[in-house]
Residue frames relative to the residue before (quaternion, step in Angstrom):
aa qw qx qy qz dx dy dz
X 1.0000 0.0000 0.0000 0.0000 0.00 0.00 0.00
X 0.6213 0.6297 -0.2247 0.4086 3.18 0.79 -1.09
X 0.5730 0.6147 -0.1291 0.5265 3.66 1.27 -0.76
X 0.7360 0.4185 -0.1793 0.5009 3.21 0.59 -1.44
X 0.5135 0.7177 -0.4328 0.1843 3.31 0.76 -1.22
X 0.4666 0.7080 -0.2975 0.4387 3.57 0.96 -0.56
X 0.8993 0.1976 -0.0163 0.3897 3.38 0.35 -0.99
X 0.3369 0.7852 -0.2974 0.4260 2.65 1.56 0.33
X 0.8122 0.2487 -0.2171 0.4809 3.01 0.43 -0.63
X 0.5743 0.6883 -0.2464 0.3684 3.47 1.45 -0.08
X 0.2575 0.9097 -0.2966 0.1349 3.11 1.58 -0.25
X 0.6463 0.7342 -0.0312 0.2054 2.60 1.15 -2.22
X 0.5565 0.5080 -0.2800 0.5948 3.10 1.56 -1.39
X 0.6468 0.4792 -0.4344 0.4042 3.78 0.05 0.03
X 0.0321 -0.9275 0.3574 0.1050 3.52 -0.10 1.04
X 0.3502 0.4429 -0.6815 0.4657 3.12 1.08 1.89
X 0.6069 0.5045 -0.4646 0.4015 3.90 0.13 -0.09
X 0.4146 -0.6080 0.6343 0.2368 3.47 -1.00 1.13
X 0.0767 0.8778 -0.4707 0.0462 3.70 -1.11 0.87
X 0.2102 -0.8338 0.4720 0.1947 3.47 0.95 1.15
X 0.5290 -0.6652 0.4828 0.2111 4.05 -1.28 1.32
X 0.5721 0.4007 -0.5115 0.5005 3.43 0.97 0.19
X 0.6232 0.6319 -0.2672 0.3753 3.74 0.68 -0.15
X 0.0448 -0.8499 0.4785 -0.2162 3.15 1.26 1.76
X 0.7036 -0.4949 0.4337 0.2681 3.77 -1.16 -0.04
X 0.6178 0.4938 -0.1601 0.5907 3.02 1.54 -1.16
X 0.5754 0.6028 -0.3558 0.4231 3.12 0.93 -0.86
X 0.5750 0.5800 -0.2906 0.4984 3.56 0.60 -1.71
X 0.6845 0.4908 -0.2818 0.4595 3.79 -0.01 -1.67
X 0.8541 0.3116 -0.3200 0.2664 3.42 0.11 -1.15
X 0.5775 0.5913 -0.3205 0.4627 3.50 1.62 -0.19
X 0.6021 0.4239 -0.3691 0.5671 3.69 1.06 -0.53
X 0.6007 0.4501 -0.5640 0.3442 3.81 0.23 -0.43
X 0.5640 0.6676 -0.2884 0.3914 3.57 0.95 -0.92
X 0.6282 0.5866 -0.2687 0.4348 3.51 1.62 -0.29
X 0.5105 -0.6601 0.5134 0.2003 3.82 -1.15 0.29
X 0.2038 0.7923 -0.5701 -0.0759 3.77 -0.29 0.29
X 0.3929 -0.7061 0.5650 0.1672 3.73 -1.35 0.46
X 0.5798 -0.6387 0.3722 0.3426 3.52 -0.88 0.81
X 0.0691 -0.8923 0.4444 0.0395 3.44 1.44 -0.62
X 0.6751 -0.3923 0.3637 0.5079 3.37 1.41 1.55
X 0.7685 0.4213 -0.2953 0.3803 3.55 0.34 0.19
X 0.1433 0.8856 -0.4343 0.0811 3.64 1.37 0.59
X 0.3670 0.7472 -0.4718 0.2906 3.58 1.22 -0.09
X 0.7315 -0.4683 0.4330 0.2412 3.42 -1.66 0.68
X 0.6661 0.5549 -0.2085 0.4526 3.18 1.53 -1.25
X 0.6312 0.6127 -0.1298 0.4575 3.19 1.18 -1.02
X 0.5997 0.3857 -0.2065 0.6700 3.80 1.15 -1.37
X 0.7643 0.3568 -0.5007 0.1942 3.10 -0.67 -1.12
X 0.5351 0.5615 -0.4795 0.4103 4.00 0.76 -0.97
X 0.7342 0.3670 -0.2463 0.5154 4.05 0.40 -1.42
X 0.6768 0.2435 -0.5166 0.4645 3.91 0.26 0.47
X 0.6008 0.5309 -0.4597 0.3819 3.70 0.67 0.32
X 0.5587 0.4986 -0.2584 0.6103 3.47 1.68 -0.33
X 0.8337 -0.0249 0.0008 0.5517 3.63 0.46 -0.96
X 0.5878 -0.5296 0.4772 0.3825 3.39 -1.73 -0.51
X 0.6449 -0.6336 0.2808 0.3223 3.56 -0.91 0.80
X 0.7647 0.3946 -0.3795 0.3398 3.20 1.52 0.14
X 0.2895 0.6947 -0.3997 0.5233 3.03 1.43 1.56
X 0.7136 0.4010 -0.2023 0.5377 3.33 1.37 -0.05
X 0.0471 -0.7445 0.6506 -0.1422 3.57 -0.63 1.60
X 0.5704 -0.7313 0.3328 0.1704 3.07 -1.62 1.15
X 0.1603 -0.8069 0.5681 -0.0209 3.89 -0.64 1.13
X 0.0507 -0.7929 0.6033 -0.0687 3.42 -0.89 1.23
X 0.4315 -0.8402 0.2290 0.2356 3.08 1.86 1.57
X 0.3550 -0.7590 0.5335 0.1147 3.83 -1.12 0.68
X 0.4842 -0.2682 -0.8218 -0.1348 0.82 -1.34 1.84
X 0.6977 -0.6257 0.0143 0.3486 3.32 -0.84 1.58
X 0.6662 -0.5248 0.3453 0.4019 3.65 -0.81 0.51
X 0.7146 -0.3478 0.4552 0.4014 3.28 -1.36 -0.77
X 0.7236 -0.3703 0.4301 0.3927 3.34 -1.40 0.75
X 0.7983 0.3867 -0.1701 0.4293 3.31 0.17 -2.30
X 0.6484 0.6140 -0.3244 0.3121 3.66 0.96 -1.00
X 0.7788 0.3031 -0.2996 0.4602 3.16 1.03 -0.75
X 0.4178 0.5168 -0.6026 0.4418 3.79 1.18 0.21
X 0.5756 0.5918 -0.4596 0.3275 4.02 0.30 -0.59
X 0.6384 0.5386 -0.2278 0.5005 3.17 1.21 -1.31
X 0.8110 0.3348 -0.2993 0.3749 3.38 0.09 -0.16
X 0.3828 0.6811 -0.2722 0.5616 3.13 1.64 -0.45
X 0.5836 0.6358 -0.2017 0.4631 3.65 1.10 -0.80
X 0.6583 0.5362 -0.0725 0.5234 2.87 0.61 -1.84
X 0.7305 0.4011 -0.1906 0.5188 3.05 -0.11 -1.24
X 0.7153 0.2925 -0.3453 0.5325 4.14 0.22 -0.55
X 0.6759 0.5214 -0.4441 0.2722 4.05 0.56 0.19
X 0.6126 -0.5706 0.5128 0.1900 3.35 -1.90 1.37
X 0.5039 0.6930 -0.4474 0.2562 3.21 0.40 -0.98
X 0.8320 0.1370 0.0743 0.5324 3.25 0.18 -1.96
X 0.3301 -0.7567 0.4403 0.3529 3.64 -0.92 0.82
X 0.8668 -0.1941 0.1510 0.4338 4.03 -1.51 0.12
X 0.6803 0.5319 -0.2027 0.4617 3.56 1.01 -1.21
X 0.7488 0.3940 -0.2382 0.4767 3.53 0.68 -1.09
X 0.5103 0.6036 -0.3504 0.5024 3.83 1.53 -0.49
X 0.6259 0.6953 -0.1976 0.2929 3.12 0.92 -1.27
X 0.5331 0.7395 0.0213 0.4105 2.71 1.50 -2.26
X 0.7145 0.4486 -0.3127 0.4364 3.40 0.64 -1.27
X 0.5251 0.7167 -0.3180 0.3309 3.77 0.84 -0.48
X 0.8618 -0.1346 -0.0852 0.4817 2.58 1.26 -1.12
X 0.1367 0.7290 -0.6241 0.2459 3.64 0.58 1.46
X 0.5476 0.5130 -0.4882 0.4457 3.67 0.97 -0.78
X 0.5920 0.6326 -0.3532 0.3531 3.86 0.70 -0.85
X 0.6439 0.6262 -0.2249 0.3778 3.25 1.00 -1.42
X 0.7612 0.2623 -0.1867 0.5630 3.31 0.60 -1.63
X 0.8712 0.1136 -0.2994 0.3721 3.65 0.43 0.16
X 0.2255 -0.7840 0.5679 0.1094 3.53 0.52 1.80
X 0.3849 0.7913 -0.3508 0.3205 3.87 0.80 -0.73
X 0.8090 0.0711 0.0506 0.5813 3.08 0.70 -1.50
X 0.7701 0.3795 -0.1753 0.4818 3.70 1.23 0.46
X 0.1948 0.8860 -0.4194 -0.0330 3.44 2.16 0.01
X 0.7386 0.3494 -0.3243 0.4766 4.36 0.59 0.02
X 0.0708 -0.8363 0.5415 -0.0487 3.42 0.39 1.34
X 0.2625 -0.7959 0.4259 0.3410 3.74 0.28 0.63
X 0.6276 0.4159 -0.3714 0.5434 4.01 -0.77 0.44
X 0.6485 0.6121 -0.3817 0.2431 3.65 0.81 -0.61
């Protein structure tokens, strides 16, 4: 998603695609930042960097996709995490517990809260 986002909002200029004029680029951008994405085993620079150019890092929560990887797979994944520039110690950190945030339900003592 995070990729595409670009063109999204560009459709329009194609003049078989129905495109309503409130339906600006910016528009597009500002509604996906507003999304959530999971590492889904993918903790790689390559992977973040596209979703912190779309959103902020606390929009990103950790996924070890379903049905869940391997023991070793997801130590790799974090290992990842943990070895990326991108974001600094705090916002890595963070990912632990944003899943908490949006679901207090199933996590009501979010630490920092």
């Amino acid at each position: 998603m995070p990729t595409l986002a670009p063109r999204l909002g560009t459709i329009g200029t194609l003049p078989w695609v129905a495109h309503p004029a409130e339906l600006t680029q910016a528009a597009v951008r500002t509604q996906l930042s507003r999304l959530y994405f999971d590492t889904a085993i993918a903790g790689t620079a390559a992977s973040i960097g596209p979703v912190l150019e779309l959103t902020a890092p606390d929009h990103i929560v950790f996924g070890s996709d379903f049905p869940p990887a391997s023991e070793p797979v997801i130590d790799q994944n974090i290992a990842a995490l943990a070895a990326l520039t991108c974001m600094t110690e705090a916002e890595k950190s963070a990912i632990n517990q944003n899943a908490g945030r949006l679901f207090r339900r199933f996590a009501p003592e979010v630490p920092g809260d």
